[in-house]
TORVEX-7219 format. One record per residue: residue number from 0; residue in one letter; x, y, z of N, C-alpha, C in turn. Coordinates in steps of 0.02 Angstrom, whole numbers, plus 50000, padded with zeros to 5 digits. Example, Ala and Ser with C-alpha at 12.3 -4.5 7.8 and 13.67 -1.06 7.14 Angstrom:
2
[node 0,a,[50660,49716,50390],[50615,49775,50390],[50660,49835,50390]] [node 1,s,[50642,49888,50354],[50684,49947,50357],[50645,50002,50394]] 
This chain:
87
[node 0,x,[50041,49940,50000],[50000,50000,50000],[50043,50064,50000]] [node 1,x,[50083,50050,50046],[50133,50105,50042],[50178,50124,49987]] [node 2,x,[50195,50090,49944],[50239,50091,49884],[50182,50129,49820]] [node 3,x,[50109,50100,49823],[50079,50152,49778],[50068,50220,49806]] [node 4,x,[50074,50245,49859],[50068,50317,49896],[50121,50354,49877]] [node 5,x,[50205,50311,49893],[50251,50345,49847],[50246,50362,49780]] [node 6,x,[50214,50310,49741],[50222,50288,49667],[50170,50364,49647]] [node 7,x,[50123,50383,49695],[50084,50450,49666],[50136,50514,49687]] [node 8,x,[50155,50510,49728],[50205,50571,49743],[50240,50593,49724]] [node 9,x,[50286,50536,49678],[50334,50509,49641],[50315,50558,49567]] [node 10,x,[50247,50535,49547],[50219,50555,49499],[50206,50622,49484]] [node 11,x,[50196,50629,49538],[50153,50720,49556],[50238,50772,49541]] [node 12,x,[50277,50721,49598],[50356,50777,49601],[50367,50777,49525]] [node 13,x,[50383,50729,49465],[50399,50733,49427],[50347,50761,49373]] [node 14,x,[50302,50782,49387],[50245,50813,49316],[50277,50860,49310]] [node 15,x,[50321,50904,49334],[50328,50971,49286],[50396,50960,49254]] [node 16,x,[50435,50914,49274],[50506,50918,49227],[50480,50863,49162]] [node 17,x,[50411,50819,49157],[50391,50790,49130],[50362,50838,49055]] [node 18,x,[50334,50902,49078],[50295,50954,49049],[50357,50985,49006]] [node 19,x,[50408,51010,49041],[50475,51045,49019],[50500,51008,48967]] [node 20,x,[50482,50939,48969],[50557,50914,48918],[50499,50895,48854]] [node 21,x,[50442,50877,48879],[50396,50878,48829],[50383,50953,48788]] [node 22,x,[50392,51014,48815],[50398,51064,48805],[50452,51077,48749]] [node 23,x,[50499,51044,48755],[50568,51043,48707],[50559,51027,48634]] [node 24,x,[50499,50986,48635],[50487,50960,48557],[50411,50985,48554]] [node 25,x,[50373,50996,48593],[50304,51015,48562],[50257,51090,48599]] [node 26,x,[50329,51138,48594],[50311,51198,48612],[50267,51241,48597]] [node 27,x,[50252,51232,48526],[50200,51294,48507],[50136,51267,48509]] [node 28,x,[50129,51179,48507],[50076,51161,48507],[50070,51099,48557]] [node 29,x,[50024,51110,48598],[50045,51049,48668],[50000,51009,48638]] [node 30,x,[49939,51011,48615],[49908,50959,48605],[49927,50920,48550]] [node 31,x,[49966,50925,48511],[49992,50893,48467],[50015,50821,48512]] [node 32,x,[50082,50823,48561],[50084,50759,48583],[50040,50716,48603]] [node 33,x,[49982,50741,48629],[49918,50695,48630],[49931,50664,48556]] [node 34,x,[49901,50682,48518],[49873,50680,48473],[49913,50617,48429]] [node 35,x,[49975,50627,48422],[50029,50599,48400],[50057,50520,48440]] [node 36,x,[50042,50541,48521],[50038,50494,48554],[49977,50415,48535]] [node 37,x,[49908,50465,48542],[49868,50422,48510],[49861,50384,48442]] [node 38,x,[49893,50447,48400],[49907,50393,48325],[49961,50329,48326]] [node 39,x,[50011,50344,48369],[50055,50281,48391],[50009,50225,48427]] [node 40,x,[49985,50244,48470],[49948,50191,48482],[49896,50141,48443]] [node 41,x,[49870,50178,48420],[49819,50141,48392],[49840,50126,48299]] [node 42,x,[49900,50134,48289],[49933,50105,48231],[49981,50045,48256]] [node 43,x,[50002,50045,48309],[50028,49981,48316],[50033,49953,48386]] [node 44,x,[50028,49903,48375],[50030,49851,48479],[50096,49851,48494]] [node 45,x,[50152,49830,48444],[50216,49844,48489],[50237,49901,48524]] [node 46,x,[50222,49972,48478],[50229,50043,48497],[50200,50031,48570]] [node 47,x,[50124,50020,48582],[50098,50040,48626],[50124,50002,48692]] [node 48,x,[50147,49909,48670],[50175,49885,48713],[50224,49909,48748]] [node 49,x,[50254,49958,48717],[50335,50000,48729],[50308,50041,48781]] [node 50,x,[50270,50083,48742],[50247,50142,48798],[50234,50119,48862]] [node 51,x,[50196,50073,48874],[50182,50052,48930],[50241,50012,48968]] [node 52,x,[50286,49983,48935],[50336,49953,48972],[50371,50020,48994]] [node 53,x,[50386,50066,48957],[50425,50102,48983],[50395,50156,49045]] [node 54,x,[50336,50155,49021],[50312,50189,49087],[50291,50166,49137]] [node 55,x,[50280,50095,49150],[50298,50071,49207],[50354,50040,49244]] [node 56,x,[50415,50049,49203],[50483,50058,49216],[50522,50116,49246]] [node 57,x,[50486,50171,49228],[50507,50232,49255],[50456,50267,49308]] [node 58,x,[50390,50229,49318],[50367,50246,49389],[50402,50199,49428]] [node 59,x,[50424,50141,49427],[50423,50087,49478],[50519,50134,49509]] [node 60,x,[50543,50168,49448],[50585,50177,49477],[50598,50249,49510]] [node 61,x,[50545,50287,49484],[50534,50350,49507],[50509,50334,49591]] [node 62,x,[50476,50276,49613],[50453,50263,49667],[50478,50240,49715]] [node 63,x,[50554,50176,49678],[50613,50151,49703],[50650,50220,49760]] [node 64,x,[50680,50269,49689],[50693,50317,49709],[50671,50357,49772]] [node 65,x,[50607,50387,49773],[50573,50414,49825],[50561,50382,49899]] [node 66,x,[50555,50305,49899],[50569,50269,49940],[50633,50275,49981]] [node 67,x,[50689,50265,49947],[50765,50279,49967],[50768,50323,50008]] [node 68,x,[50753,50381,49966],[50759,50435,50020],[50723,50438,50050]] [node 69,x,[50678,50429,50073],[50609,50427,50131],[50625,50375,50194]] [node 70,x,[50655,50315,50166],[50693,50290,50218],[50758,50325,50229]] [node 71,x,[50800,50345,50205],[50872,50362,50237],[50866,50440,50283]] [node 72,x,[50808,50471,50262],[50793,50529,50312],[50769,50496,50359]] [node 73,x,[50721,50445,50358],[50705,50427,50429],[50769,50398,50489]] [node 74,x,[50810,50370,50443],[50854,50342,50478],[50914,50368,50524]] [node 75,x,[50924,50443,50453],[50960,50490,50500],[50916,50539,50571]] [node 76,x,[50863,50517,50539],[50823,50565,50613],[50821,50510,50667]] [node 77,x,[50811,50437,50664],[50822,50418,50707],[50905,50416,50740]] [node 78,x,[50949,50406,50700],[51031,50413,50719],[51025,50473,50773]] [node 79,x,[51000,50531,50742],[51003,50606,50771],[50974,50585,50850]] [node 80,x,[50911,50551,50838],[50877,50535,50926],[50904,50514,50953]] [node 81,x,[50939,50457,50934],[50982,50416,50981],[51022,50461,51030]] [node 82,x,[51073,50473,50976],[51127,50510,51000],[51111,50572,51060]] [node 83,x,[51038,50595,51031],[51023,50659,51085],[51013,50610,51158]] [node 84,x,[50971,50571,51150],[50960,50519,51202],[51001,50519,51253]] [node 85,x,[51059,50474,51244],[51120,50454,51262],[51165,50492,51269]] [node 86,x,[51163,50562,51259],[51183,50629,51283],[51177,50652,51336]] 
């Protein structure tokens, strides 16, 4: 349960550098990548098989990621208690 809570956060942090680089090729007209997106799809199953592999390759690791650090801050805040503790 907890890994899809990252996996949205994950998602949310990365929508605007997602927007930016999509921005790089379809600046004057945004709806075009829709558009272009959908003609890939529905012209071929491998294309679309791709898309989807790859985008659940890069949430699982966008989520990997966010995890990491979500544990290693916890860990240094617990290090930090200790130590105050035992002080």
């Amino acid at each position: 349960m907890l890994g899809i809570v990252f996996d949205r956060i994950a998602d949310q942090l990365a929508d605007g550098r997602d927007k930016k680089n999509r921005a790089i090729f379809f600046e004057k007209d945004k709806e075009s990548y829709s558009k272009i997106r959908n003609e890939l799809y529905d012209k071929s199953d491998a294309v679309k098989q791709l898309f989807d592999y790859t985008r659940s390759r890069l949430r699982i690791c966008r989520a990997w990621f966010f995890t990491r650090v979500h544990k290693t801050v916890i860990k240094k805040n617990r290090l930090a208690l200790n130590r105050h503790k035992t002080s």
